[in-house]
C-alpha positions as a Python dict, from the first residue, in 0.01 Angstrom:
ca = {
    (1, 'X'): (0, 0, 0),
    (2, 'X'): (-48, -344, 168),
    (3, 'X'): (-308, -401, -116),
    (4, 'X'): (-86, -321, -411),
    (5, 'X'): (251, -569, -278),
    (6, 'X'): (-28, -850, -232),
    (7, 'X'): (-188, -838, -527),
    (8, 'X'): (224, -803, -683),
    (9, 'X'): (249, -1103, -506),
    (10, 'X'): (-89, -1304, -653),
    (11, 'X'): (30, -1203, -983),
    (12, 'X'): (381, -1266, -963),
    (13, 'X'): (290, -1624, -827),
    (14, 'X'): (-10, -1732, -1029),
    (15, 'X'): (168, -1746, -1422),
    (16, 'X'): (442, -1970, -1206),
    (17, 'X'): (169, -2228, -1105),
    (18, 'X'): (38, -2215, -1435),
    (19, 'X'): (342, -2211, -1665),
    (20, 'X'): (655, -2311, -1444),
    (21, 'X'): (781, -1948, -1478),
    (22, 'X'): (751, -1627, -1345),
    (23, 'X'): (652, -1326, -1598),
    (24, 'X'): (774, -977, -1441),
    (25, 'X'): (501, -804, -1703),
    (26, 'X'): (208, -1005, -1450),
    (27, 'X'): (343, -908, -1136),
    (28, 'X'): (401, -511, -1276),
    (29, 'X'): (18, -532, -1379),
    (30, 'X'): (-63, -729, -1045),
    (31, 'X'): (69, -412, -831),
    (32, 'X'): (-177, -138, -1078),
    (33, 'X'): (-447, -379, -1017),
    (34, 'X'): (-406, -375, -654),
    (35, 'X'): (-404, -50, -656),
    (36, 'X'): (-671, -23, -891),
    (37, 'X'): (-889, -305, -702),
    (38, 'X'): (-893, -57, -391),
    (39, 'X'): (-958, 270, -563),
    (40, 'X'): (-1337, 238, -575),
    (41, 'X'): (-1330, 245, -196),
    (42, 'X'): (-1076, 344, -15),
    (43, 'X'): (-1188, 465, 319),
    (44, 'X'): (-1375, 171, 507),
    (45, 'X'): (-1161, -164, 453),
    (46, 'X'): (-917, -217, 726),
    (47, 'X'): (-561, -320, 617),
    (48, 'X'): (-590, -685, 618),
    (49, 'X'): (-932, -635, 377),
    (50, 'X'): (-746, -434, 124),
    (51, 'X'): (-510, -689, 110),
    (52, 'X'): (-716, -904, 42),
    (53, 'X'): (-901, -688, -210),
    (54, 'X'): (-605, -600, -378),
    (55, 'X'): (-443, -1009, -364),
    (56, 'X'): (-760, -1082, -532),
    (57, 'X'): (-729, -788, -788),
    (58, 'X'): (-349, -968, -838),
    (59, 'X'): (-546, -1302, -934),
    (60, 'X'): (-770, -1140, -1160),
    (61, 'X'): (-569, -976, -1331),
    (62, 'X'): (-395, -1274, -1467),
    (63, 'X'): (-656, -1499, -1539),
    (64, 'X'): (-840, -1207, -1742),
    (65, 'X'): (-523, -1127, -1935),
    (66, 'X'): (-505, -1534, -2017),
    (67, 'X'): (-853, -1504, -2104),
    (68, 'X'): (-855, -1218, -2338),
    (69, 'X'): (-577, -1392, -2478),
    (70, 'X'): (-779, -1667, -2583),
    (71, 'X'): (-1022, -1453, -2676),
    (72, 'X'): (-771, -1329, -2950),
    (73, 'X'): (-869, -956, -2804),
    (74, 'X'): (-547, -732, -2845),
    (75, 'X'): (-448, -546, -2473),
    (76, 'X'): (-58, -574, -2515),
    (77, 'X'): (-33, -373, -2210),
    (78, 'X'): (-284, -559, -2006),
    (79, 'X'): (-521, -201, -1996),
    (80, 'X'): (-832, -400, -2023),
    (81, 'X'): (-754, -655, -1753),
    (82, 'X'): (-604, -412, -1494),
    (83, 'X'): (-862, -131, -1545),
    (84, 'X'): (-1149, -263, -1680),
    (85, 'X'): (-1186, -596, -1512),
    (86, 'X'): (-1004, -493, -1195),
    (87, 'X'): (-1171, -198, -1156),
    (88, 'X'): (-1554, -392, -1170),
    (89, 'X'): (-1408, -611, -924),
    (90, 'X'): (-1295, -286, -725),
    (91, 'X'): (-1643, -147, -774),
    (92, 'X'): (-1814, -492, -644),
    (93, 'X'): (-1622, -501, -332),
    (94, 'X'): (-1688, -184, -199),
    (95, 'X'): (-2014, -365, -7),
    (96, 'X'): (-1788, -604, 145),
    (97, 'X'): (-1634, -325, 394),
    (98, 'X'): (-1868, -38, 365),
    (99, 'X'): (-2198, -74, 509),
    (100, 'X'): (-2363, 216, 372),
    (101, 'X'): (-2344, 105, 0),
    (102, 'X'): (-2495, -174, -175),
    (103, 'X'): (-2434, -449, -416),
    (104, 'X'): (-2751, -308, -620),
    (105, 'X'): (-2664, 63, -638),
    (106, 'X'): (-2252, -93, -722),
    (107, 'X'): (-2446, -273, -999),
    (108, 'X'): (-2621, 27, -1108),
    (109, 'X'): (-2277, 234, -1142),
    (110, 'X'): (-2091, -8, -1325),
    (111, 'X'): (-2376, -79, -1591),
    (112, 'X'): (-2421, 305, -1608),
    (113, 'X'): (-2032, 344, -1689),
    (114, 'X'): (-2072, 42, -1889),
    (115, 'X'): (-2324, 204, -2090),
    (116, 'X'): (-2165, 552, -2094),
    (117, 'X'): (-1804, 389, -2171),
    (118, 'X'): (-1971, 238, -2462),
    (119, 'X'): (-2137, 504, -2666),
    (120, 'X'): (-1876, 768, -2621),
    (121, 'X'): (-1607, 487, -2751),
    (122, 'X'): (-1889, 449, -3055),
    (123, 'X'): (-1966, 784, -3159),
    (124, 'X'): (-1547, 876, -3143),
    (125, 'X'): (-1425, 569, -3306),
    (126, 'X'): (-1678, 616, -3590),
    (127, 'X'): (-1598, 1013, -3613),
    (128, 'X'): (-1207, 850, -3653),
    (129, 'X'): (-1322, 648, -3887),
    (130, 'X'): (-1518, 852, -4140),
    (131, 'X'): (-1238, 1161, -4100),
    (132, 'X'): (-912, 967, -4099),
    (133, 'X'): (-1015, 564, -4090),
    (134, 'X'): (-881, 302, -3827),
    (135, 'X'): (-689, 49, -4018),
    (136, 'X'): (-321, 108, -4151),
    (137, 'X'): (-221, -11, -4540),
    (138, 'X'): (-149, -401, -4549),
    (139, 'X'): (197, -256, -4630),
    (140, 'X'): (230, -70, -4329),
    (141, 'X'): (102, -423, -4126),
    (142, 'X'): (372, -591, -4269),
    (143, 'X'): (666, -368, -4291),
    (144, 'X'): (564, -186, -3903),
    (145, 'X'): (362, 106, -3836),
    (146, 'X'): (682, 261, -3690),
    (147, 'X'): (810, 299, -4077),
    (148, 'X'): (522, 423, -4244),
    (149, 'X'): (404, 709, -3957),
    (150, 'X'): (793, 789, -3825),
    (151, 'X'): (992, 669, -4120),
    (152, 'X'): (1199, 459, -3898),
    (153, 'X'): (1201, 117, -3702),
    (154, 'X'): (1143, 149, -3342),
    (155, 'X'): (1364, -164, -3248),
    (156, 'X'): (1619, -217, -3538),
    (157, 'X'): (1830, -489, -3333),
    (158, 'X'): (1565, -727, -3330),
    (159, 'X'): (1531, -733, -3735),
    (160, 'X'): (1754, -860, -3978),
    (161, 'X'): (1586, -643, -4256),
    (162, 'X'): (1320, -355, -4270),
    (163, 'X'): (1040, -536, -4111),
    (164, 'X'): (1111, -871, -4202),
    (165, 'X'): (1157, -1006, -3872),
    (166, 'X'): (1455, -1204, -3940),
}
């Protein structure tokens, strides 16, 4: 628990030194990632080291959102950066407080999940594609996805006119 308010913290304060303002969505995704940073390995790291773990999970977490970002890679929810960087971050610190593993055999997990992560997503993103496709009409981009699959707008107040965004 120390782990996941420090890491709350990191993220709460890092977008303020960056952009003169906090951003609530960081600091919810800087308490998962502390709690994700720590999940690897629980057992050995003494209070102070998860909170640490977790602070720096916090950090992470922001600059990887910022950098994906850039990157013009869609996460709106911040998935990739709390789970997927977080978590190889969680899975690389395990050495520092348990003395039985290493940073080799942490290395060999996380390119084996790589790996494995990567040809399942392949093989059921290409089965989605040939039955059903990935990509929406240009229409449907336009007017909302929330029209053409529910025949409604999820957020009405914030439009002037079906999908327009005025």
């Amino acid at each position: 628990l120390p782990n996941s308010r420090r890491a709350t913290i990191s993220a709460a304060i890092k977008p303020r030194l960056l952009f003169g303002k906090a951003d609530l969505t960081m600091a919810l995704n800087g308490a998962l990632a502390g709690l994700v940073a720590i999940t690897a390995g629980p057992d050995t790291p003494s209070a102070l080291a998860a909170t640490l773990i977790g602070g720096a999970g916090g950090v992470l977490v922001v600059f990887s959102i910022i950098g994906l970002d850039k990157l013009k890679i869609d996460d709106p929810v911040g998935a990739i950066s709390v789970h997927g960087t977080v978590g190889m971050w969680g899975l690389l610190a395990v050495p520092l407080t348990n003395p039985d593993t290493t940073f080799g055999g942490q290395l060999v997990g996380l390119f084996t999940i790589l790996g494995w992560v990567f040809v399942a997503s392949f093989i059921t993103w290409l089965v989605i594609k040939m039955i059903m496709g990935v990509r929406v009409s240009e229409e449907e981009e336009f007017e909302g996805v929330d029209i053409g699959e529910c025949g409604m707008e999820a957020y009405p107040e914030f439009t002037g006119s079906r999908g327009s965004g005025k």
